[in-house]
PDB file of N, CA, C and O in Angstrom, chain B, residues numbered from 101:
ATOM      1  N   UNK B 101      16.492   7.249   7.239  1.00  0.00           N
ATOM      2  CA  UNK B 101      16.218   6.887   8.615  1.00  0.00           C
ATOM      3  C   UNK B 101      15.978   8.150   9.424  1.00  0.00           C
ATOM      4  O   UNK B 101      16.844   8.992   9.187  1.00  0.00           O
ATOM      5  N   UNK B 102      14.933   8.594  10.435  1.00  0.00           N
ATOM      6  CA  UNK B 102      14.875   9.022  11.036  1.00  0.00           C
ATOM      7  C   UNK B 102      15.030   9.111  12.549  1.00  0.00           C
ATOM      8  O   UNK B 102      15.243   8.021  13.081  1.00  0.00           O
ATOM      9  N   UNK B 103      14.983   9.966  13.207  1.00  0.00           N
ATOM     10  CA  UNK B 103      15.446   9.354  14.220  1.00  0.00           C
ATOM     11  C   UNK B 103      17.042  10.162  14.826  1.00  0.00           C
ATOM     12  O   UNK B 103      17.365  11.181  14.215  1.00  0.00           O
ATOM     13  N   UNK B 104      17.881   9.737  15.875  1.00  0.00           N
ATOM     14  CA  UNK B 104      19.131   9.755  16.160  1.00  0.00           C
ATOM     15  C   UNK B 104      19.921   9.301  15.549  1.00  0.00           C
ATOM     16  O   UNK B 104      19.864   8.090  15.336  1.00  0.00           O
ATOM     17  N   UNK B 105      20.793   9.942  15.111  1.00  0.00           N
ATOM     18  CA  UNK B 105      22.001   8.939  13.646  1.00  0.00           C
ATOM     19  C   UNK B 105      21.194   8.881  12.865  1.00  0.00           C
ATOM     20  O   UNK B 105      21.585   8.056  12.039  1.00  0.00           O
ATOM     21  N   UNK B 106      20.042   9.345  12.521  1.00  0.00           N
ATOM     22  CA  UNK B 106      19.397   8.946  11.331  1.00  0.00           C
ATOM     23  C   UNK B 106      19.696   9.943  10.384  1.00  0.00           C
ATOM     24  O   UNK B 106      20.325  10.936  10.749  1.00  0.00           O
ATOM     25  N   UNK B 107      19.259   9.789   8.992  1.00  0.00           N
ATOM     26  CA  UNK B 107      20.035  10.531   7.826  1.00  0.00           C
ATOM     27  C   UNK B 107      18.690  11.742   7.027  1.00  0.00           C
ATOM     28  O   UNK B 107      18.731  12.226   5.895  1.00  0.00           O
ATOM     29  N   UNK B 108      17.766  11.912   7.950  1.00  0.00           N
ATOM     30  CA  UNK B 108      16.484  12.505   7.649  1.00  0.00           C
ATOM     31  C   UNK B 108      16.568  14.357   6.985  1.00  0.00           C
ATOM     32  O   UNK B 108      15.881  15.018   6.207  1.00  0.00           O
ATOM     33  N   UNK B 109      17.773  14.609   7.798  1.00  0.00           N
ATOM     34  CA  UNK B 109      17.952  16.015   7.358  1.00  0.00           C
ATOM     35  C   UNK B 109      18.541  15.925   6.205  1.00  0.00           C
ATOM     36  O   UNK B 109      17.853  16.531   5.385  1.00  0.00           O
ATOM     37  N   UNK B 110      19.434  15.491   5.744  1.00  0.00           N
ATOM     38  CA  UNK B 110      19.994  15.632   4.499  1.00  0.00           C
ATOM     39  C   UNK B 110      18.910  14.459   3.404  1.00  0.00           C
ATOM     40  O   UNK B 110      18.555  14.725   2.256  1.00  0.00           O
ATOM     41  N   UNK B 111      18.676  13.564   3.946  1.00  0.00           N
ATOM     42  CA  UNK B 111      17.650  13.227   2.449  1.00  0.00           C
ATOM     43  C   UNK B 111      16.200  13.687   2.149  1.00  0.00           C
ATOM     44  O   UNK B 111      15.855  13.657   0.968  1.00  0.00           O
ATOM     45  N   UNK B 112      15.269  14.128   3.123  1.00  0.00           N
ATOM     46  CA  UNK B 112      14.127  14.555   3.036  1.00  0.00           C
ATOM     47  C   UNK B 112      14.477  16.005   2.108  1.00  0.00           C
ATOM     48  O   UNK B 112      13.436  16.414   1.593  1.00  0.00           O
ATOM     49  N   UNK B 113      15.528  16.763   1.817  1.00  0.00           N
ATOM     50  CA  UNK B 113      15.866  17.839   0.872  1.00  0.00           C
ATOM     51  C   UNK B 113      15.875  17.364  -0.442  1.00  0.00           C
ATOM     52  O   UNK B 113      15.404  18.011  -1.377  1.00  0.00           O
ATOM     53  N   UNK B 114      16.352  16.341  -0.546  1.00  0.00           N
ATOM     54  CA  UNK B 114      16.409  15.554  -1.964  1.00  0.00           C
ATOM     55  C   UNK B 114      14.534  14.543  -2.377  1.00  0.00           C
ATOM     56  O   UNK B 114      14.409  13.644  -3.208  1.00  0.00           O
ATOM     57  N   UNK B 115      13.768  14.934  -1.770  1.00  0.00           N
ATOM     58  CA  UNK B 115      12.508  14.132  -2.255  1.00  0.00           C
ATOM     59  C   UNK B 115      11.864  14.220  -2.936  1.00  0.00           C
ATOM     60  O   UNK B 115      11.171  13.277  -3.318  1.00  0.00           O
ATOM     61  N   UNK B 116      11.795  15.493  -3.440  1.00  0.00           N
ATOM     62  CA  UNK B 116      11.113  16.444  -4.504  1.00  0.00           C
ATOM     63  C   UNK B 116      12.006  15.814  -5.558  1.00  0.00           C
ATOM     64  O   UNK B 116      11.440  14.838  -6.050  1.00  0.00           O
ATOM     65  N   UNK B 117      13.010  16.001  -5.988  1.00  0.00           N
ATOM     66  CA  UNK B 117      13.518  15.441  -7.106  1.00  0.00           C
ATOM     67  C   UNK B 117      13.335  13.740  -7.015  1.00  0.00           C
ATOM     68  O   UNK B 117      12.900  13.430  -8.124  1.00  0.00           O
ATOM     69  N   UNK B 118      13.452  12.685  -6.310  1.00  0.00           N
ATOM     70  CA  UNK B 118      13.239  11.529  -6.358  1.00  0.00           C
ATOM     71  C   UNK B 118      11.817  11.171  -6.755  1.00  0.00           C
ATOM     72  O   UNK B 118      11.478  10.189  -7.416  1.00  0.00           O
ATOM     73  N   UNK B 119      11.134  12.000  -6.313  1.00  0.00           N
ATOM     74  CA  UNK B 119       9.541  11.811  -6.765  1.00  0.00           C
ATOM     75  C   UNK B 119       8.916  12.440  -7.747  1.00  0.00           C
ATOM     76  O   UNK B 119       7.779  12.103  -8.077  1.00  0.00           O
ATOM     77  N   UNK B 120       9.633  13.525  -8.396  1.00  0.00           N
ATOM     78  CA  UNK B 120       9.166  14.768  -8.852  1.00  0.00           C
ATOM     79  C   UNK B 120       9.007  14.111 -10.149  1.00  0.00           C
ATOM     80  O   UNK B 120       7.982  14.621 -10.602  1.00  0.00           O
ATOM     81  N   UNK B 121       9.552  13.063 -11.202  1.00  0.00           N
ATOM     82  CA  UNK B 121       9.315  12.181 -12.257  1.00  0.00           C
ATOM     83  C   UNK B 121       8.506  11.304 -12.152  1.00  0.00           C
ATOM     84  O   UNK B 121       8.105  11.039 -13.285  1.00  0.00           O
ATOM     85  N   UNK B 122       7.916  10.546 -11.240  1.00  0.00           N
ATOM     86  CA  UNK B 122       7.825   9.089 -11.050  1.00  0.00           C
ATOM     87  C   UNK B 122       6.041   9.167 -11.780  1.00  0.00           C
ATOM     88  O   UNK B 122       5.214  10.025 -11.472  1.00  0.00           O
ATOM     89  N   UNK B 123       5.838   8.129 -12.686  1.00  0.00           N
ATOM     90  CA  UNK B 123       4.362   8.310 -13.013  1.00  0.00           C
ATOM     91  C   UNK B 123       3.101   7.342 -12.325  1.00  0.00           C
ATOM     92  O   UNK B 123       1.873   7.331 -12.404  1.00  0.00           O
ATOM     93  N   UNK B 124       4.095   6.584 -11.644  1.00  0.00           N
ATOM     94  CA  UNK B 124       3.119   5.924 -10.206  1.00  0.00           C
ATOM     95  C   UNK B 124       4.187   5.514  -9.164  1.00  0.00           C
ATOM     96  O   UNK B 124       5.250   4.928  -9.369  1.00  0.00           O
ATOM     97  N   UNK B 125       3.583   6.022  -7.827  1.00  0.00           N
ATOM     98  CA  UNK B 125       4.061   6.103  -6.832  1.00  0.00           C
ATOM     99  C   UNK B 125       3.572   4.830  -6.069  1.00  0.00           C
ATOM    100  O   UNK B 125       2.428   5.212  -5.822  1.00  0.00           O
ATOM    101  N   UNK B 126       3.669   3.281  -5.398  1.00  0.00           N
ATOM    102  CA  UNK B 126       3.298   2.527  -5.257  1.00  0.00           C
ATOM    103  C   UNK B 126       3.750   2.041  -3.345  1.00  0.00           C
ATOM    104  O   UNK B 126       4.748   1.599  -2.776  1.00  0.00           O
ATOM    105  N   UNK B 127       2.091   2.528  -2.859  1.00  0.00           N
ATOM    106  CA  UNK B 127       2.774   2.516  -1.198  1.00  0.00           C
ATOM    107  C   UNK B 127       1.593   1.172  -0.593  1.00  0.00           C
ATOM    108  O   UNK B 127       0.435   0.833  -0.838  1.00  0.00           O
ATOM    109  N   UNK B 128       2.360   0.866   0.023  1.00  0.00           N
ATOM    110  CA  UNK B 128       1.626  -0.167   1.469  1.00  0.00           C
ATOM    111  C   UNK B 128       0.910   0.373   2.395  1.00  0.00           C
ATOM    112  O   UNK B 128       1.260   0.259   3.569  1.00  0.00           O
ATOM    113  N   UNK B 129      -0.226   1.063   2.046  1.00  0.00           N
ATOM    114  CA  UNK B 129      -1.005   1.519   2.695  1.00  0.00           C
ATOM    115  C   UNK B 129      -1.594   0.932   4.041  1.00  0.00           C
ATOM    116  O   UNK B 129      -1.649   1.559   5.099  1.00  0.00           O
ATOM    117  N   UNK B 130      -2.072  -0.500   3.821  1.00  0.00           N
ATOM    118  CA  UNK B 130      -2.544  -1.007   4.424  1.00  0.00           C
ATOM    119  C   UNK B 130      -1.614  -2.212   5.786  1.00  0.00           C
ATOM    120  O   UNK B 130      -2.095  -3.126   6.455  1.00  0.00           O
ATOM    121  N   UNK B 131      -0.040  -1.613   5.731  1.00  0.00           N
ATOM    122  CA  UNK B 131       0.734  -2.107   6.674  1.00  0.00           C
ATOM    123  C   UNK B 131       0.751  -0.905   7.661  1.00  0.00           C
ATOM    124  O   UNK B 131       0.759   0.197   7.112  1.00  0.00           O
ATOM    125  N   UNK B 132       0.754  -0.915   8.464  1.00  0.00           N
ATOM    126  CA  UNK B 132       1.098  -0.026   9.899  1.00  0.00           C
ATOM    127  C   UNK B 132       2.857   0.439   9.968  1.00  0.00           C
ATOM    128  O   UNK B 132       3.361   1.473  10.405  1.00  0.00           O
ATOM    129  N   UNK B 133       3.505  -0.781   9.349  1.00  0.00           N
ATOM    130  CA  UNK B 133       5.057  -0.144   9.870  1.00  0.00           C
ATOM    131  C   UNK B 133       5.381  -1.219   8.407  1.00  0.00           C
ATOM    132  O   UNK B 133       4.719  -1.963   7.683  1.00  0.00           O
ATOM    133  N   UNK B 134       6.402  -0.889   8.489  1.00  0.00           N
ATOM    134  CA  UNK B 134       7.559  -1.639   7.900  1.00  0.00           C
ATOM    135  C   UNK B 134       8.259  -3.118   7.839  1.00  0.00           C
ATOM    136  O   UNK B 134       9.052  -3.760   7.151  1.00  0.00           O
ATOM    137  N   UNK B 135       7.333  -3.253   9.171  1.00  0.00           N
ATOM    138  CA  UNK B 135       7.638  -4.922   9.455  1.00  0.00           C
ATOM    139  C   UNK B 135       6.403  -5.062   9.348  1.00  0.00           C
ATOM    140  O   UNK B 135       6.059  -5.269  10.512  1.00  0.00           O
ATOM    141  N   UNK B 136       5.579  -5.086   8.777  1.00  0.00           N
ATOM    142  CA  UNK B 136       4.013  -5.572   8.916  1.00  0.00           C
ATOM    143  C   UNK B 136       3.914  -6.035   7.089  1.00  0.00           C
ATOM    144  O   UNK B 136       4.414  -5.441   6.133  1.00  0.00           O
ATOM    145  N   UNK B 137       3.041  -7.353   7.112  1.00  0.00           N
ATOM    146  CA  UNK B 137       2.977  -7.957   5.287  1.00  0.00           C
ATOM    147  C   UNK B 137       1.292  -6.777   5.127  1.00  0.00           C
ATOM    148  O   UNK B 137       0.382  -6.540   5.922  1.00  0.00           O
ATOM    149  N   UNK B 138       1.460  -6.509   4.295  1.00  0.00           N
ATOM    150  CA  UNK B 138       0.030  -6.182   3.363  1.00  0.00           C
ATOM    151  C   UNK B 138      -0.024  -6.810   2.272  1.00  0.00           C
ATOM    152  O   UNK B 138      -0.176  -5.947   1.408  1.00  0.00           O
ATOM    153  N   UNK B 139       0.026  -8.200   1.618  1.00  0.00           N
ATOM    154  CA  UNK B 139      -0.169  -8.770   0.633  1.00  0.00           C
ATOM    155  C   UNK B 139      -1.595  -9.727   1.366  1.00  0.00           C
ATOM    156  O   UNK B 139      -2.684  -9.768   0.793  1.00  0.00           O
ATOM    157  N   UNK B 140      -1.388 -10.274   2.387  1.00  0.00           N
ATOM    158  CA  UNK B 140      -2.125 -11.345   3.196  1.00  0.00           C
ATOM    159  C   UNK B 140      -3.223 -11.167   2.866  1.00  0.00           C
ATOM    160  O   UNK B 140      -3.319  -9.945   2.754  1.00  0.00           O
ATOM    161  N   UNK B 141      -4.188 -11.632   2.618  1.00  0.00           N
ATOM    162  CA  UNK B 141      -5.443 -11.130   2.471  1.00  0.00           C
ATOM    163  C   UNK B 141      -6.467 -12.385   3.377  1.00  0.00           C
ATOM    164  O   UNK B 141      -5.923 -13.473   3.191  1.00  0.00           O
ATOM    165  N   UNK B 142      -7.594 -12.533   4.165  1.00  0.00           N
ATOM    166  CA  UNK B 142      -7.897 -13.539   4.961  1.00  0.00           C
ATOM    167  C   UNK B 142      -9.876 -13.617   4.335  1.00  0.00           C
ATOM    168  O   UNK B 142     -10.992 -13.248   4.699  1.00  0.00           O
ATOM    169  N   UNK B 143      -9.152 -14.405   3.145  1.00  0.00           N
ATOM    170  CA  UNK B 143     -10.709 -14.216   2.154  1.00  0.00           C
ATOM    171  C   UNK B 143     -11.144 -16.194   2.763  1.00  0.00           C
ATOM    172  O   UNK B 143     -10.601 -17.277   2.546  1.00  0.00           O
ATOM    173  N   UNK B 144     -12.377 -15.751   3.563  1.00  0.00           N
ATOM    174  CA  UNK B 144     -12.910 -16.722   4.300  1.00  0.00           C
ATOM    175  C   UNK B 144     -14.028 -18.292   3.326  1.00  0.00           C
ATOM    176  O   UNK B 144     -14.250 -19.500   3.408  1.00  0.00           O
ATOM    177  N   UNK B 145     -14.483 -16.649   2.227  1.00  0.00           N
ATOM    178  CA  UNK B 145     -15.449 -17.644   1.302  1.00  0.00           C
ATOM    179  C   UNK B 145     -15.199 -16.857  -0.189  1.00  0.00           C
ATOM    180  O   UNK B 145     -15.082 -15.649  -0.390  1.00  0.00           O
ATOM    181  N   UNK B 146     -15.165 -17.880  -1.068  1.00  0.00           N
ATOM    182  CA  UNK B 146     -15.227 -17.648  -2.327  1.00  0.00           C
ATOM    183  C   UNK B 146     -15.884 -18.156  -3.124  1.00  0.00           C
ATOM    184  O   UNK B 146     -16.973 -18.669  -2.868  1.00  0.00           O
ATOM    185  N   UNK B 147     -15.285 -18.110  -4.402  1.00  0.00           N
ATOM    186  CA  UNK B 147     -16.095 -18.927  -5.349  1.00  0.00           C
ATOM    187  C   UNK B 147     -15.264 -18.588  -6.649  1.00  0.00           C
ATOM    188  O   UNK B 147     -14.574 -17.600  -6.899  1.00  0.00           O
ATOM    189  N   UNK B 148     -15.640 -20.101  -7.654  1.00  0.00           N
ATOM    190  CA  UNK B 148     -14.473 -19.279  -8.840  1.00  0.00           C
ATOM    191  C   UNK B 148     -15.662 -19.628 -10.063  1.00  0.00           C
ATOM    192  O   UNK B 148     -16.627 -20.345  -9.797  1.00  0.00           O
ATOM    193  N   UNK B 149     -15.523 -19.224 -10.975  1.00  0.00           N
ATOM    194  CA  UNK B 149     -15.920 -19.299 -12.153  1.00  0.00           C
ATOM    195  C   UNK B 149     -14.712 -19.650 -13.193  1.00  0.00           C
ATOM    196  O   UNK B 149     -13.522 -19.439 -12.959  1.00  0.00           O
ATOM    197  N   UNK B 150     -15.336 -20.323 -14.589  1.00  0.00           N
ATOM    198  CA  UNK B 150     -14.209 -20.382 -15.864  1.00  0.00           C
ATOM    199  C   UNK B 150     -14.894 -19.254 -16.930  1.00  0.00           C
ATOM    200  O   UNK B 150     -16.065 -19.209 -17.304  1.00  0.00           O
ATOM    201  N   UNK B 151     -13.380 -18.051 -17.417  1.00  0.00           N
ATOM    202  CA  UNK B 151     -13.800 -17.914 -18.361  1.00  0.00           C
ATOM    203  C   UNK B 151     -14.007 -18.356 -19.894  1.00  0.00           C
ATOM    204  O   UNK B 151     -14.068 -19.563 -20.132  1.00  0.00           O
ATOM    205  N   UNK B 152     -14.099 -17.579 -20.769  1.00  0.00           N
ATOM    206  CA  UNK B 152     -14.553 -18.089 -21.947  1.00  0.00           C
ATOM    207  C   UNK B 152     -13.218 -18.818 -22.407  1.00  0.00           C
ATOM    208  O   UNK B 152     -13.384 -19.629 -23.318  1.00  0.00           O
ATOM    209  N   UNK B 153     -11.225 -18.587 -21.676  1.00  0.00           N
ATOM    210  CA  UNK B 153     -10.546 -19.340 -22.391  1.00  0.00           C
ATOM    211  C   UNK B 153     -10.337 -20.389 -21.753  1.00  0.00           C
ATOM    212  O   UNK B 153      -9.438 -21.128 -22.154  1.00  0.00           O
ATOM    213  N   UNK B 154     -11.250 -20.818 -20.363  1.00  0.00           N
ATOM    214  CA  UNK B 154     -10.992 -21.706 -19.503  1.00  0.00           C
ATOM    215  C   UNK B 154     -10.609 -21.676 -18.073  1.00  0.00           C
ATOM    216  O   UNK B 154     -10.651 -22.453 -17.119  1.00  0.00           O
ATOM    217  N   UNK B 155     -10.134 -20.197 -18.362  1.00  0.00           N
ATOM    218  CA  UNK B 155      -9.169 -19.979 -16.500  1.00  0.00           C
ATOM    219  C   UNK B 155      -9.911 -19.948 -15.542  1.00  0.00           C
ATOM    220  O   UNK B 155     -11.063 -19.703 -15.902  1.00  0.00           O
ATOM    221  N   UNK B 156      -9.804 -20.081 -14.472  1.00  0.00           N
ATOM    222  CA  UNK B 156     -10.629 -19.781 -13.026  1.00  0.00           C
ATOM    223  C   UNK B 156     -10.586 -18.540 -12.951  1.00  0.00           C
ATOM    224  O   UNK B 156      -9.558 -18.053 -13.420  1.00  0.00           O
ATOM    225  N   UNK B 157     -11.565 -17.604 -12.395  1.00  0.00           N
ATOM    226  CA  UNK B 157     -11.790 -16.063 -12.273  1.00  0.00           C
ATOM    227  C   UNK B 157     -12.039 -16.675 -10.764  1.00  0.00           C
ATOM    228  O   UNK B 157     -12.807 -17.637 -10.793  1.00  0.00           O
ATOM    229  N   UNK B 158     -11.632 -16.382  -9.656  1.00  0.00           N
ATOM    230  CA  UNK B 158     -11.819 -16.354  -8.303  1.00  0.00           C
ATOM    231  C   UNK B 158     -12.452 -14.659  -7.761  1.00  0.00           C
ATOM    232  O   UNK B 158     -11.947 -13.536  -7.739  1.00  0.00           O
ATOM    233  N   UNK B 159     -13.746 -15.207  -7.390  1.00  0.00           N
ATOM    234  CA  UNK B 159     -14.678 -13.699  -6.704  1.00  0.00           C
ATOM    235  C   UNK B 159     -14.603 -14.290  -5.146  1.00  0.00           C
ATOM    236  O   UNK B 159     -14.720 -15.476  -4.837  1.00  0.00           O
ATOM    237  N   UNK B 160     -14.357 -13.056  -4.149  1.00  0.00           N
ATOM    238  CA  UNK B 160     -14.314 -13.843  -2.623  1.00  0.00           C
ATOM    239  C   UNK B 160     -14.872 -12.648  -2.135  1.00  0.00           C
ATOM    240  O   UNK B 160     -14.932 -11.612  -2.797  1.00  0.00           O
ATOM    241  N   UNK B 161     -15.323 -12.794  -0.869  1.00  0.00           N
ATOM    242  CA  UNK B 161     -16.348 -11.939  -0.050  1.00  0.00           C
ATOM    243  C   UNK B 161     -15.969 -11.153   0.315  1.00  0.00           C
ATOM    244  O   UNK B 161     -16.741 -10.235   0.592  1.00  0.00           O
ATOM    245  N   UNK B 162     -14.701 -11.013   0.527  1.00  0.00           N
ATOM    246  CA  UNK B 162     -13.758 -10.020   1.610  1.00  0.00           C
ATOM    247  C   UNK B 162     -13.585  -8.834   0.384  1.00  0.00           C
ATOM    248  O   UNK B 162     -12.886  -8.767  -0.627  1.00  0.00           O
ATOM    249  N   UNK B 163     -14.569  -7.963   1.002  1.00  0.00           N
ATOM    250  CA  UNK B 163     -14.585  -6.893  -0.127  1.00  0.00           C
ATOM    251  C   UNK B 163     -13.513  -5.673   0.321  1.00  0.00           C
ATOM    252  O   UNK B 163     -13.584  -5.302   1.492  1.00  0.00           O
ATOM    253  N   UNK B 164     -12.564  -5.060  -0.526  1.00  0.00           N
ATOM    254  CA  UNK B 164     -11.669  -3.970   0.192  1.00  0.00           C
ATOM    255  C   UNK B 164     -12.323  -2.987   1.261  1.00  0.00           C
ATOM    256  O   UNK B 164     -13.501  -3.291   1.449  1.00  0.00           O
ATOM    257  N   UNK B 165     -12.050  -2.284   1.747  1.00  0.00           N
ATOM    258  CA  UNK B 165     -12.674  -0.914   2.217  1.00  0.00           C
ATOM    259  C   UNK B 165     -12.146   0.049   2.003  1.00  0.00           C
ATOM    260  O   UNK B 165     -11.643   0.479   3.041  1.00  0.00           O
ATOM    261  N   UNK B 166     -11.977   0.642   1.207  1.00  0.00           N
ATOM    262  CA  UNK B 166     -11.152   1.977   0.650  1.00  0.00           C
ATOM    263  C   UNK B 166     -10.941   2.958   1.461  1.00  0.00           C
ATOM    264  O   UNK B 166      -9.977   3.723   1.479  1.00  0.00           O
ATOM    265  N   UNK B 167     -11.932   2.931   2.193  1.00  0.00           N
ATOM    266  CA  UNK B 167     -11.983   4.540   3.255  1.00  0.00           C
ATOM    267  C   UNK B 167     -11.126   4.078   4.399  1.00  0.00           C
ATOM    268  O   UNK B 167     -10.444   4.894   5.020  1.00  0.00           O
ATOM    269  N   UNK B 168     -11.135   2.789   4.702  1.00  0.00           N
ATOM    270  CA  UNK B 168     -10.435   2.733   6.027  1.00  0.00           C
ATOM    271  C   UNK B 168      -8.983   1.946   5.909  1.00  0.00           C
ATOM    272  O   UNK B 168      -8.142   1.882   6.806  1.00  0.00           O
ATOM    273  N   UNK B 169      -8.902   1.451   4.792  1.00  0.00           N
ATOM    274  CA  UNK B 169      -7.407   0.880   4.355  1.00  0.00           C
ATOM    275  C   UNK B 169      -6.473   1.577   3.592  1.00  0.00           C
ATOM    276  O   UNK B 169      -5.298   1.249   3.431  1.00  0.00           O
ATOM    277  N   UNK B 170      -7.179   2.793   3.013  1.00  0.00           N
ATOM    278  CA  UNK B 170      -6.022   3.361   2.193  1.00  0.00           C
ATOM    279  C   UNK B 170      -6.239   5.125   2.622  1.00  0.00           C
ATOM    280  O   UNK B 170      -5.306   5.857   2.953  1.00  0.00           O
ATOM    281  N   UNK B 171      -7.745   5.565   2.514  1.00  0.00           N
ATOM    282  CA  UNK B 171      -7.761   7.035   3.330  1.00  0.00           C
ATOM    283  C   UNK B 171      -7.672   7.045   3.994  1.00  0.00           C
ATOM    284  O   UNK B 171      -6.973   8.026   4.251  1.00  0.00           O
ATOM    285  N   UNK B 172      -7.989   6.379   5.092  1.00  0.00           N
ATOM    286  CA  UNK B 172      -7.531   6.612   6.733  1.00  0.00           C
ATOM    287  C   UNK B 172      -6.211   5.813   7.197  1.00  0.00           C
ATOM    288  O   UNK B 172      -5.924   5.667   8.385  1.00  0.00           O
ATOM    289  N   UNK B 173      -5.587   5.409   6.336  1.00  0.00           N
ATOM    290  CA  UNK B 173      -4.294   4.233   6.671  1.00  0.00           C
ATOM    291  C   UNK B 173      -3.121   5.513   7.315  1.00  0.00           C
ATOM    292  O   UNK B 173      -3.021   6.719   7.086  1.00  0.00           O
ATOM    293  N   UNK B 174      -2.350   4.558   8.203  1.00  0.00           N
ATOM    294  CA  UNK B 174      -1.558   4.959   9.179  1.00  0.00           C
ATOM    295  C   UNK B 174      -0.733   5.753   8.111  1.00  0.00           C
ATOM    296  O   UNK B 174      -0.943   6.940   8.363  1.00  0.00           O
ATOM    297  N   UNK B 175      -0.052   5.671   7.240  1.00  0.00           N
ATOM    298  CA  UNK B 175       1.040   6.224   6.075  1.00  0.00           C
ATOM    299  C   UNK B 175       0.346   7.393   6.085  1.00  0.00           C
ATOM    300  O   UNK B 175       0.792   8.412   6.613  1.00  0.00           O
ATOM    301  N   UNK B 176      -0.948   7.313   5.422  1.00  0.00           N
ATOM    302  CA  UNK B 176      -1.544   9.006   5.626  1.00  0.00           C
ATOM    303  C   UNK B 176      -1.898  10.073   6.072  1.00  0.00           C
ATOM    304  O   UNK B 176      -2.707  10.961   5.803  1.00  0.00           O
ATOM    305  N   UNK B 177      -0.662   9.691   7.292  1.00  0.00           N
ATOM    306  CA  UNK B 177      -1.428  10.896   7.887  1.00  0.00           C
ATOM    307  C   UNK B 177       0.100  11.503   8.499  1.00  0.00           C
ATOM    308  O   UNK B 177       0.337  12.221   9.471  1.00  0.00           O
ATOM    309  N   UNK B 178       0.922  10.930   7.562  1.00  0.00           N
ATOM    310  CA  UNK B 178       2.656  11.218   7.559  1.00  0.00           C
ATOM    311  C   UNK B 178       2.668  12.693   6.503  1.00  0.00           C
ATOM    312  O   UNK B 178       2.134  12.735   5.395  1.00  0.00           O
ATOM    313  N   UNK B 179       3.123  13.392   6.906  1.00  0.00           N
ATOM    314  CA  UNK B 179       3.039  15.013   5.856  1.00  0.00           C
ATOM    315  C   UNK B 179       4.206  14.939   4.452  1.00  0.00           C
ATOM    316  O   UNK B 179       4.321  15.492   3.359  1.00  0.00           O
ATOM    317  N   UNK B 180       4.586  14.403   4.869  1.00  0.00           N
ATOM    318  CA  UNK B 180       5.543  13.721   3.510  1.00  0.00           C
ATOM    319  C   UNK B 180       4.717  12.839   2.506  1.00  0.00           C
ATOM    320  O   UNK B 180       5.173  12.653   1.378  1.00  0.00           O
ATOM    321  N   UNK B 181       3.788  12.414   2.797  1.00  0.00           N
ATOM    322  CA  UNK B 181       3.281  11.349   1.959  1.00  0.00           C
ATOM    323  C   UNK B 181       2.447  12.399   1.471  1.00  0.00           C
ATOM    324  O   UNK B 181       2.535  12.352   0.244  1.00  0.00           O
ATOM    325  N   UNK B 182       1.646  13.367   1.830  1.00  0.00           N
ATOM    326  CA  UNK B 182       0.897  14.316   1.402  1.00  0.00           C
ATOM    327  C   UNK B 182       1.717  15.148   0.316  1.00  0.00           C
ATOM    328  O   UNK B 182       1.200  16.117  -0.240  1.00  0.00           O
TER     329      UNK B 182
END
């Protein structure tokens, strides 16, 4: 926690070792804060296909944007995340 009463000085010393193993690092880029969902996705039109064992393959329009949901996302531009 950062902040007043928050515990930022003594754990931001320890991050390098918490991260310093990890072989994927897995962030919510595309939430603004902590209370915000990034799973939601608001796919307007689709369409599904079957493959060859039968399943539905669902393709939908709402194409990601990489540059503006994950390079330019609010998290990145935190110097810790760098």
């Amino acid at each position: 926690m950062q902040g007043t009463g928050g515990d930022w000085e003594k754990e931001s010393k320890i991050m390098e070792g918490v991260y310093a193993l990890a072989y994927y690092i897995i962030a919510a880029t595309s939430a603004d804060d902590s209370y915000t969902g990034f799973l939601a996705r608001n796919i307007s039109e689709y369409v599904y296909i079957r493959d060859e064992s039968g399943h539905r393959v669902y393709i939908g329009t709402d194409i990601a944007d990489f540059d503006n949901e994950v390079e330019k996302a609010r998290l990145n531009t935190r110097v810790w995340v760098i």
